[in-house]
N, C-alpha and C positions, 0 to 999 in steps of 0.2 A: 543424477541424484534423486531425480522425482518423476513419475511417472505421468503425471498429472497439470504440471506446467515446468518452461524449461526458463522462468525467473523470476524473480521475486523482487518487486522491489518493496524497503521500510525505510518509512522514513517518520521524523516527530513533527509535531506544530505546539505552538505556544500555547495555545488555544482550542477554546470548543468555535468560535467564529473563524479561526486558520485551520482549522481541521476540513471546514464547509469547503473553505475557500479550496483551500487543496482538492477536496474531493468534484469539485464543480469543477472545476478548471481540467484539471487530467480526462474527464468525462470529456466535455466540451472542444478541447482539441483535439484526443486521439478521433473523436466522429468529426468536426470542421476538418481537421488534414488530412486526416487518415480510411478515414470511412470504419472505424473499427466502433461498435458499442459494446459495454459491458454485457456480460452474459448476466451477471447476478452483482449487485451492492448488498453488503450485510453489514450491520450496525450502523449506527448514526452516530453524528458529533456528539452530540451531549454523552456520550458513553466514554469518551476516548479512545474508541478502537474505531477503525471503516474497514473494510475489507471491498476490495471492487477485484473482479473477477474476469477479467479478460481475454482467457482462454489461457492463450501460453504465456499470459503474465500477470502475475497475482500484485496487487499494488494493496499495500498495510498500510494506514497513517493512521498515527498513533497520538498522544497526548502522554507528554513525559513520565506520567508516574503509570501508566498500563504499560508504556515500554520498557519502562525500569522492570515493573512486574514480572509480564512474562518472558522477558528476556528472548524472542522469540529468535535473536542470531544465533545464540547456544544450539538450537537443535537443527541450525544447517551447519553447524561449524565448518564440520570439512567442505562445504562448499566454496569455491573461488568468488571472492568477490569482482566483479566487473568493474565497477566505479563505486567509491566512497566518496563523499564529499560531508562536508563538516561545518 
C-alpha cells in the first residue's frame, strides 16, 4: 500500500500530558529493547498531532479532536488492519 513504510500505527490520548507520555515511552523502549531510534519526530503535544518516524513504521498519536479531523484511517481504508484495540 505504501512505498515508504510497511505500518502505521494511530492511535488517540486524552491529553496534551498523555500524548508526551505516549510519545516518550514508544521512544524510550523501541531504543531500551530494541536498539531502534526514530529517524524524525514531527509535531509536539500541545498541537495534538506527533508523528515519530521509524523507518518501516510510522507511529501518529493523536489528541481526539485532530483525529476526529483528519480522519487519517479514511485514506488507507483499503489497508488490512493488523490489530485494533479500543
Amino acid at each position: 500500500m505504501s512505498l515508504f513504510a510497511d505500518y502505521f500505527v494511530v492511535c488517540s490520548a486524552a491529553s496534551e500530558r498523555q500524548i508526551g507520555a505516549i510519545l516518550r515511552d514508544a521512544i524510550e523502549t523501541l531504543r531500551n529493547e530494541h536498539g531502534v531510534r526514530p529517524l524524525r519526530v514531527e509535531g509536539e503535544a500541545s498541537s495534538g498531532w506527533v508523528l515519530i518516524d521509524f523507518g518501516d513504521v510510522i507511529v501518529h498519536v493523536f489528541g481526539a479532536e485532530q483525529r476526529a479531523y483528519y480522519k487519517l484511517e479514511e485514506l488507507w481504508s483499503e489497508a488490512v488492519p493488523l490489530v485494533r484495540m479500543q
